[in-house]
N, C-alpha and C positions, 0 to 999 in steps of 0.2 A: 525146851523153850528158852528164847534168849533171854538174860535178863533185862529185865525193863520195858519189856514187849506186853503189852495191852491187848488181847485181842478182842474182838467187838462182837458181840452177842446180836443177833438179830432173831429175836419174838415176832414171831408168825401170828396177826389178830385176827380171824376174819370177822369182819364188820359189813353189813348192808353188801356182800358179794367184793368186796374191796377190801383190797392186801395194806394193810399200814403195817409196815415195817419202823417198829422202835429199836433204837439202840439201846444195851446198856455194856456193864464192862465186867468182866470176870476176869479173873489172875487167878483160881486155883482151879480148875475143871482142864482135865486134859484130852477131854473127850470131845470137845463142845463143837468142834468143826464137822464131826462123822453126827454127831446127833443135829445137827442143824441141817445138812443135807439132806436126811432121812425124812425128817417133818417137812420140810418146804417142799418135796416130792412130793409125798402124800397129797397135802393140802393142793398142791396144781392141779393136782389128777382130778379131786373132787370135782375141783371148781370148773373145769373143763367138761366133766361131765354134766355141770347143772346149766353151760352155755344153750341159749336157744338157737332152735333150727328155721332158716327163715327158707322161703318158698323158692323155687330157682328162677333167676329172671332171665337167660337166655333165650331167645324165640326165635326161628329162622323168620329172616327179611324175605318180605313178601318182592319189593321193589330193587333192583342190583342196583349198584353204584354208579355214575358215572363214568365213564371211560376219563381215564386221567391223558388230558394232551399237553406233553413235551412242547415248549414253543420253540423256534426255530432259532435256530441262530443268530446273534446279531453280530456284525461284523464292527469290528471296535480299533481305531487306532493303538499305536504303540504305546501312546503315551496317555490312553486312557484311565487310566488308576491316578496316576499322576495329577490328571484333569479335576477328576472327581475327587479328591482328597482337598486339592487346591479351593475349589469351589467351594469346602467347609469353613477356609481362616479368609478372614478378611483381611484387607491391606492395612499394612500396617505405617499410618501416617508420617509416624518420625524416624522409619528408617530409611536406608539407601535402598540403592540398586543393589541389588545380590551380586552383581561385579564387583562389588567395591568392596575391603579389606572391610570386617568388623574390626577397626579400631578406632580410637577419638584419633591418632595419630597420622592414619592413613586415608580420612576419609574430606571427599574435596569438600572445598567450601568456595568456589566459583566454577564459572565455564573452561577456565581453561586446564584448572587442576582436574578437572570431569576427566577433560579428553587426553590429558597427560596421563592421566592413571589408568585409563581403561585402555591406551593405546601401548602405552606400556606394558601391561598385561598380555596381549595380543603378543607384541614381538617376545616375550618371551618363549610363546607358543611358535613362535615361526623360528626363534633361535633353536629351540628342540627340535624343529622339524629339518632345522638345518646340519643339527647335528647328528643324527639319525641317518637321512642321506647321506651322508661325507663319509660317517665310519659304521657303517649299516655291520661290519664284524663286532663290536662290540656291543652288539643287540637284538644278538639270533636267541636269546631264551625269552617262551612265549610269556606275557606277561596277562594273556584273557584265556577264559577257555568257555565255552570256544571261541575261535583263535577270531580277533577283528584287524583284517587286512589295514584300516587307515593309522594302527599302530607302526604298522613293516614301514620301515625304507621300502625305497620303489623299487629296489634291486631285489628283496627278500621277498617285496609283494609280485614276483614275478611281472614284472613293466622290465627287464632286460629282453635286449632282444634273444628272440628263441631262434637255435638252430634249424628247426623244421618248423616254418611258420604255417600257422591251422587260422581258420575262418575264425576258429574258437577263441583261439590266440587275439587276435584282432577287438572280437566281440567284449574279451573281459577286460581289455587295454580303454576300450573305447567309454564304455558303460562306470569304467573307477575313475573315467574323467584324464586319465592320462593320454590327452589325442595326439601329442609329440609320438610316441612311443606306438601309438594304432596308428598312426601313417607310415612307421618303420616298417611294420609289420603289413600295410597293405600296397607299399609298393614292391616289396620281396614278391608279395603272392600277384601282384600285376608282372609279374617278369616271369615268375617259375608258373602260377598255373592261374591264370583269372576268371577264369570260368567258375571257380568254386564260389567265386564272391557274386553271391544274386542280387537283384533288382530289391529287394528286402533290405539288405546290408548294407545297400551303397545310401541307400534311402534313409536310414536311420543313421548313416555315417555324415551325409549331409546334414541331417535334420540337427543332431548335437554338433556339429561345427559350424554352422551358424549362430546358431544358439551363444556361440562363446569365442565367434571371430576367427577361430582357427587356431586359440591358446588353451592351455592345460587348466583343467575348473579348479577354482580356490575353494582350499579347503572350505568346510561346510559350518568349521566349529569356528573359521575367521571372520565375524562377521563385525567387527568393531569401526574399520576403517568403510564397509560402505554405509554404518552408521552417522557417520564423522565426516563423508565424502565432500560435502558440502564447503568443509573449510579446512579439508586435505587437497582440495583441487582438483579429487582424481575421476578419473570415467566421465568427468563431465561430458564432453565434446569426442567419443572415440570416433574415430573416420575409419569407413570398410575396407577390410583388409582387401586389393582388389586382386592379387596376386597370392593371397593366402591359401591354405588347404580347399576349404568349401568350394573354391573354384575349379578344382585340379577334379575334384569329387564329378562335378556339376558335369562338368565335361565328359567324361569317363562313362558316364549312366545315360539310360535311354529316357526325353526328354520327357516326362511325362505330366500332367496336371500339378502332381503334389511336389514335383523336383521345382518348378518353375515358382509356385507360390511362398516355399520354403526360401527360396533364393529373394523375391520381392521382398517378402516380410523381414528377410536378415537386413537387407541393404537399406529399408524403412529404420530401421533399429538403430542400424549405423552411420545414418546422416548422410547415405549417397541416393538421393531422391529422384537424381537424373537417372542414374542405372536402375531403379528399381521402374521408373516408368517405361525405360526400353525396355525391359522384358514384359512390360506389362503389355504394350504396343505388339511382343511376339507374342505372346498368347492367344493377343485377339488375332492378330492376322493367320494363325493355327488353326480359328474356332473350337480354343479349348473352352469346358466350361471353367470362370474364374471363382474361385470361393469366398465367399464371406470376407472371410480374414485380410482375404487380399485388399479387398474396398475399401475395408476398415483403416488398413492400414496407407494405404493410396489417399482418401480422404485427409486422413490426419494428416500425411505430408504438402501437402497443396500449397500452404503458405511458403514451400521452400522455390517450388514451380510457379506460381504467379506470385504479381506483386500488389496491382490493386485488387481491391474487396469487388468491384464488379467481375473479374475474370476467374475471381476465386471461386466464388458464388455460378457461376459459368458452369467450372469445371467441374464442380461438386454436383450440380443438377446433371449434367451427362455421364458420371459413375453413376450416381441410382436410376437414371433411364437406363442405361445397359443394365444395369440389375436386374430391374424389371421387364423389362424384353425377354432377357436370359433364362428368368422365372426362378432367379436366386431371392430366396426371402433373406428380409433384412433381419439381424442378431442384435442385442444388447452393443456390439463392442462397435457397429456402424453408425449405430445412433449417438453414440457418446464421441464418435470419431465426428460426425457435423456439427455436434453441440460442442466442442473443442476447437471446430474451425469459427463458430461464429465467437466462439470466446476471442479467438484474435485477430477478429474484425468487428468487436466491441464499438467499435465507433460508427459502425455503417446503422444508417438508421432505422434499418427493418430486421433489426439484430434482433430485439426482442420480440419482434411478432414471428419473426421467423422457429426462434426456442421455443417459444407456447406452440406453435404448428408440430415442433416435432414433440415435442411432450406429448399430444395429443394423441399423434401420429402411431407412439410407443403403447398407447392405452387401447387405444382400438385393435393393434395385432397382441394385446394381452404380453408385451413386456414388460416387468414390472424395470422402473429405473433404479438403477443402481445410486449407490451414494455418488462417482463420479459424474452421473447425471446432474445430479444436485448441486454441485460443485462446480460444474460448466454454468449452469443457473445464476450462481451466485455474482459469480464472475462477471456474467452480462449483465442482469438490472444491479448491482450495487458496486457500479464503477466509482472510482474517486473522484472526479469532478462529475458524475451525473447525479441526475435528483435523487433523492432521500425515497427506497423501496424496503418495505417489509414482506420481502419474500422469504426470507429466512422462518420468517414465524409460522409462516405456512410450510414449509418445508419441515421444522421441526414436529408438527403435527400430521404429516405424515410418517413421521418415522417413527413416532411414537407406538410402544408396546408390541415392536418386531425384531427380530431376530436378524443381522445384519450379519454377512460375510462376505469375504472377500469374491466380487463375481470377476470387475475388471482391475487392472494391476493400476489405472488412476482413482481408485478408487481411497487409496492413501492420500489426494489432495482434499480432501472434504473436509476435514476436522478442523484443520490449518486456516482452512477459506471461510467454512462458519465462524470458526472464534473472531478473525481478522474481521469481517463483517459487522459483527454483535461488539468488539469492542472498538473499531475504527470508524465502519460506516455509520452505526446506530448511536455508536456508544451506551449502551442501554445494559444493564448490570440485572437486568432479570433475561434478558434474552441468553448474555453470557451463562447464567445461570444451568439455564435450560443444557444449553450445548456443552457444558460443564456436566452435566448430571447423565445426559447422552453419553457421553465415553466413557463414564464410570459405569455404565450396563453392560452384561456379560463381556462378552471378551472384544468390547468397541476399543480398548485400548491399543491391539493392534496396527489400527488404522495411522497410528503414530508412526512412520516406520525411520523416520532417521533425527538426527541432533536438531539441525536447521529449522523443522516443521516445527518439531516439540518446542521451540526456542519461541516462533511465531505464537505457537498457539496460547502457551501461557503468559507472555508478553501482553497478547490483544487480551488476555481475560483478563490482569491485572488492569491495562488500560480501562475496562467498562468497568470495574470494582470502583476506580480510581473516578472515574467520573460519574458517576451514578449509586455507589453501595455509600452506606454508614461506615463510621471508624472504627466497632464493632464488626459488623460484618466482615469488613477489609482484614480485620486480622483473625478474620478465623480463619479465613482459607489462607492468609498468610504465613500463621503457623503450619499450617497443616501441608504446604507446598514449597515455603521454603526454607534453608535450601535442598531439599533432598530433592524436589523434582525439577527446581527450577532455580539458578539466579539471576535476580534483578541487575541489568548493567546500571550503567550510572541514569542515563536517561529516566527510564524507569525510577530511578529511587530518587531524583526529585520531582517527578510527579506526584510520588507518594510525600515528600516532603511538601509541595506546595495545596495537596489535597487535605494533609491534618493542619495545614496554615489555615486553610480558609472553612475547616467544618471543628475549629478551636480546639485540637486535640492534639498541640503545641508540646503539652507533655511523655509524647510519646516518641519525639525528635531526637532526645538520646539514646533511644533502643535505635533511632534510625543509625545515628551515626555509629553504633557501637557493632552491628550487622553490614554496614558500608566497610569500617575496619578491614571484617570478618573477611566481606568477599574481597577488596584488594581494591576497591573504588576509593575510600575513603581517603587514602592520600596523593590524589591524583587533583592536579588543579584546576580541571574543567568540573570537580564537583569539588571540589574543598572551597573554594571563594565564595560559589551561590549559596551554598549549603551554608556558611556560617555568617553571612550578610541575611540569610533568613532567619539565624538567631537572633542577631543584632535587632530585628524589627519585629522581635517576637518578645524581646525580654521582659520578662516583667517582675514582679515580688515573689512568684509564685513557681517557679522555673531559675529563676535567676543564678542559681547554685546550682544546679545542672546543666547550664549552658555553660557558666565557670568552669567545672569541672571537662568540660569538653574543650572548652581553650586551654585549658592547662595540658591535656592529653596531645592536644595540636602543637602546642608549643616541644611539649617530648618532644615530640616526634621528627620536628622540624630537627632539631639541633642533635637527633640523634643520625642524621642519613651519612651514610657516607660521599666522600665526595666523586665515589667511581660509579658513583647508582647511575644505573642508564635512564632513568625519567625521576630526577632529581627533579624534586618541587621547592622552586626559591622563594622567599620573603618577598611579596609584593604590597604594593600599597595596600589595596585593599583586604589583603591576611592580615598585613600586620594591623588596620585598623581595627578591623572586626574582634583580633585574639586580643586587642588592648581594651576594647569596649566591652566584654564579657570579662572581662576578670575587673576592670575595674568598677565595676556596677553591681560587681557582688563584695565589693571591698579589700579585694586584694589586688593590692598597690604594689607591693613589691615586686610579685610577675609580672604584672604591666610595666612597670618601672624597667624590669631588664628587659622583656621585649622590643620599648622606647631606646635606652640606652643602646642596645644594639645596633640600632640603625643608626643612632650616631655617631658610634664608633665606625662602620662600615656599610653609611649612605651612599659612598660612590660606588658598591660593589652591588647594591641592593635595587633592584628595580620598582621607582615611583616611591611614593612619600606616604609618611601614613597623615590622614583626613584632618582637616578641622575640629571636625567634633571630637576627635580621639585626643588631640594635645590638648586641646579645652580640658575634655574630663581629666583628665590626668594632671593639670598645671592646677584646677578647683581640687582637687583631692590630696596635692602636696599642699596646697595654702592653707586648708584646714590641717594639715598637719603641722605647721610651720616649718617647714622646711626649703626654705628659701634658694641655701645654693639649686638644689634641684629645680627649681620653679625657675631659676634665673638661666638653667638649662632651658629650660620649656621654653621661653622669651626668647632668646637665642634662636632656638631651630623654627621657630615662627616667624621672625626677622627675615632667616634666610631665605627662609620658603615663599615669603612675600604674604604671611599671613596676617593684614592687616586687621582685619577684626580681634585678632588675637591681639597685637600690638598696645592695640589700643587700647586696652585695660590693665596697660602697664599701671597707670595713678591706682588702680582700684586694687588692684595685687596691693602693693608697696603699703596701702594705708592697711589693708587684713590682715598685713604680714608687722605691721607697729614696725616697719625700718625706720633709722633715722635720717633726719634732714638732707644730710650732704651723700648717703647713700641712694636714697630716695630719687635727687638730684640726676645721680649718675647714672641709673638704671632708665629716668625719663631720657636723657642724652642718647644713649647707647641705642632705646629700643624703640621711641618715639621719636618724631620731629620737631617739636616742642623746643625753642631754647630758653629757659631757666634764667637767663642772665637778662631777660627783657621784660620791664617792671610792669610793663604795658601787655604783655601776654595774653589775660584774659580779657584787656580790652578789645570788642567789637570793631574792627578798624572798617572806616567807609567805603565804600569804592569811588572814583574816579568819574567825576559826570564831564561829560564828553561836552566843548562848546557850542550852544544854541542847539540845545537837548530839552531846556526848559522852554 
């Protein structure tokens, strides 16, 4: 045994059936491990035999089980895990957009760094794609497995043309959106063998060339710039390509129902309203049946084809009489297509009796209206110059505790049209509300789909906040929205300015100005003059050091621009008043003094003059100082400016200021009209009575 080694003794007790194991310690027994095994043996065995036997509880079941049933499968998108994880974390109020860089450094803070940064991002993705195509050899090793074709250059992803072109060929060209590359390939096979290409292929060749004018589909993971489109200018206005592929297509195949409707509904899409009603005219003179879609989208173009609301209204009742003749039931996307046309014939005055008809119309054949029904709704009774309608609040209680998706593709104007409504027509900050708490259920934030709406919607909500919430309320959802979801242009942040003006919550005007800074308004002079002439009428003891502080900030800033700044904000009258009346009513003289002195070093360079009241306060605040040369500046730039009410308190300066006599003298000469040399001065002189006046 080693030494210093203890080994531990454990005494076997039985007590009441129950083993208590004591320790104790021995250091001279070298036995004690084989004698300890031996007793603890023994003693189990005992006590195992004196366990009882308890009776068997097993019984066969009279009753069998139920049959276990398997439920069926449910069929689940790609990105359903994804969905359901999401659904667990709530939004997180003070962050950005997952596009945007997590850094303080990289992340915007107005509209236009949004769209710099996110547009930016994008071309980087289209410079990879460009470089990819150009040298597709220095990026043949796979980088997915398995392999995902919209990595390949279009030469690796097989889009080169094949020497033996196949239908197959054609079909995988057509389907990855490469249509340049599928008409290479189906005018080979219109030359060597056209019969392989069926009535099937030509059909589905038209149906995605239309779809996309007869160009190559943009990538899938580009979607920033039809975000943005709005004020990128682009796709606005495309015009049908009339000599493009789809036409080459259309020709080539036998003319059937669905060739002809596909054709109408492309050239509806792409602004040729004329062409799509000649084929509509061939149809019927065919006696084809016309489908749904086609009316739908015949309807909606009308305003392109007549001009007044009576002939519109005409044309629109002779689509659904042939409808009905035909025995085509009418769909969700026809009814939103007449409720669309009377939205722009808004002025005809059976406009709303006409909507409630077809509302009703939709209810009796069991359609339920989509949100762009709602939104056509809106449109009609809550015009800008018509009366004052709360259809909205009815609409929001229908929509209330349902599940919304997307049925038609206008169904993305609704959000935009409610907020605008609730914050423009109504102006009512609990309706906003409402329609604010609608987008935030389940996944209504789609209905958002690009910059421009989003831009509207939160606009009209702050507007109903701004005219109808508390200055509490105003900033909850103001923290909580901006700017991550939203910035205030200037417009907006003096409304917000002139609403904590008039519900006294004046002190909250430097967080304005210090977030105006932020987003890029603050020194722009269609909001830098209002904004700080509504300090100036705000000032008081209580604020008066924070409105300070924010002239002094102005003043930086002024003196700090360069002179190459493309919207260079210059000293005008009323800046320089205002930044002189806020510093100098919190007591400091000396930045007001050099803001003053500036402009009279460089008044012919400076546009307009600073105010009355600014030289006042400034010429009383050097005279309590005594500092006279200066005050005799102040005299001077009042003279010149023709400020006589200034002028004229030349005597009452000179006595506050204890000049002497002959000084005195010279300053009344210089700044008054007064002559000094006439003993008679104060005397009252008569006037002149004109003869036989008595």
């Amino acid at each position: 045994m080693a030494p210093g080694f203890v080994p531990f003794v454990f005494t076997i007790v039985k007590q009441k059936r129950h083993l208590v194991w004591t320790i104790s310690t021995r250091t001279d027994h070298k036995g004690t491990g084989r004698f300890l095994t031996s007793a603890f043996r023994k003693e189990k065995t005992a006590l195992l035999r004196q366990r009882p036997k308890f009776p068997e509880i097993w019984e066969p079941v009279s009753d069998p089980l139920p049959p276990i049933k398997i439920p069926r499968r449910i069929e689940r998108s790609p990105t359903a895990v994804l969905e359901a994880l999401s659904s667990t974390v709530g939004r997180d109020p003070t962050a950005f957009h997952y596009k945007y860089m997590d850094d303080p450094y990289f992340l915007p803070t107005n509209a236009m760094s949004k769209r710099i940064f996110a547009l930016s991002k994008e071309s980087g993705r289209k410079a990879a794609r460009f470089m990819v195509n150009k040298y597709p050899d220095l990026f043949q090793r796979p980088v997915s497995d398995p392999q995902i074709h919209a990595f390949f250059a279009s030469s690796l992803a097989g889009y080169q043309k094949p020497e033996k072109p196949t239908v197959d060929d054609l079909l995988q060209r057509l389907r990855a959106g490469a249509h340049t590359a599928a008409m290479e390939v189906y005018r080979d096979l219109q030359v060597t063998d056209p019969s392989t290409i069926s009535q099937e292929v030509r059909q589905e060749m038209l149906e995605r060339l239309c779809w996309y004018n007869g160009e190559d589909a943009q990538d899938s993971d580009l979607f920033e710039e039809s975000w943005f489109a709005f004020y990128l200018q682009k796709d606005s206005r495309k015009r049908w390509n009339a000599a493009g592929p789809a036409q080459e297509i259309f020709r080539s195949m036998t003319k059937t129902p669905e060739a002809y409707a596909t054709m109408i509904c492309a050239m509806a899409k792409y602004n040729n309203m004329d062409g799509a009603y000649a084929m509509f005219e061939e149809m019927e003179q065919a006696n084809m049946t016309i489908p749904a879609q086609v009316y739908a989208e015949m309807i909606r173009g009308i305003p392109f084809l007549k001009d007044s609301i009576d002939s519109r209204w005409e044309l629109n009742m002779a689509f659904l009489t042939k409808m009905n003749n035909d025995g085509v039931p009418p769909t969700l996307e026809v009814f939103n297509s007449v409720l669309e046309l009377l939205w722009r014939s808004a002025g005809w005055k059976r406009a709303r009796q006409m909507a409630l008809a077809v509302l009703s119309e939709m209810r009796q054949l069991n359609i339920e209206p989509s949100l762009a029904s709602y939104s056509f709704l809106l449109h009609i009774f809550c015009r800008e110059r018509g009366p004052l309608s709360y259809i909205l609040v009815d609409i929001l209680g229908e929509l209330k505790g349902k599940e919304w998706k997307m049925r038609d593709a206008r169904d993305t104007l609704f959000m935009s049209a409610a907020m605008e409504v609730a914050g423009k027509h109504l102006q009512d900050a609990e309706v906003a509300k409402k329609v604010h708490g609608f987008l935030n259920e389940g996944r209504n934030a789609q209905f958002l789909t690009d910059a421009n709406r989003e831009q509207v919607y939160y606009a009209s909500f702050f507007r109903a906040l701004i005219h109808g919430g508390s200055v509490e309320e105003f900033f909850k959802f103001y923290d909580e929205l901006v700017p991550m979801s939203f910035t205030p242009d200037q417009n907006t942040m003096m409304d917000i300015v002139e609403m904590l003006e008039f519900n006294d919550g004046v002190q909250h005007l430097s967080r304005i100005w210090s977030d105006a800074v932020i987003f890029g308004i603050g020194m722009k002079e269609t909001f830098l003059e209002p904004f700080l002439q509504k300090l100036v009428s705000n000032s008081n003891n209580t604020v008066k050091s924070q409105f300070a502080a924010i002239a002094e900030d102005v003043k930086t800033r002024m003196d700090k621009q360069s002179p190459d700044r493309r919207d260079l904000v210059p000293w005008t009258g009323p800046l320089l008043s205002s930044v002189i009346l806020l510093l100098i009513r919190d007591g400091k003289l000396e930045p007001a003094w050099s803001v003053l002195s500036n402009y009279m070093n460089n008044q012919h360079a400076l546009v307009g003059f600073p105010s009355i009241e600014a030289i006042t306060e400034v010429m009383d605040a050097l005279v309590t100082a005594k500092d006279s040369a200066r005050v005799k500046l102040c005299l001077k730039l009042a003279s010149e400016l023709g400020f006589v009410e200034i002028t004229e308190k030349t005597e009452d300066v000179t006595q506050a200021l204890g000049l002497p006599k002959l000084e005195k003298e010279q300053w009344m000469r210089l700044f008054t009209s007064v002559d000094y040399s006439d003993p008679f001065r104060n005397v009252k002189r008569l006037e002149p009575v004109a003869v036989g006046a008595v």
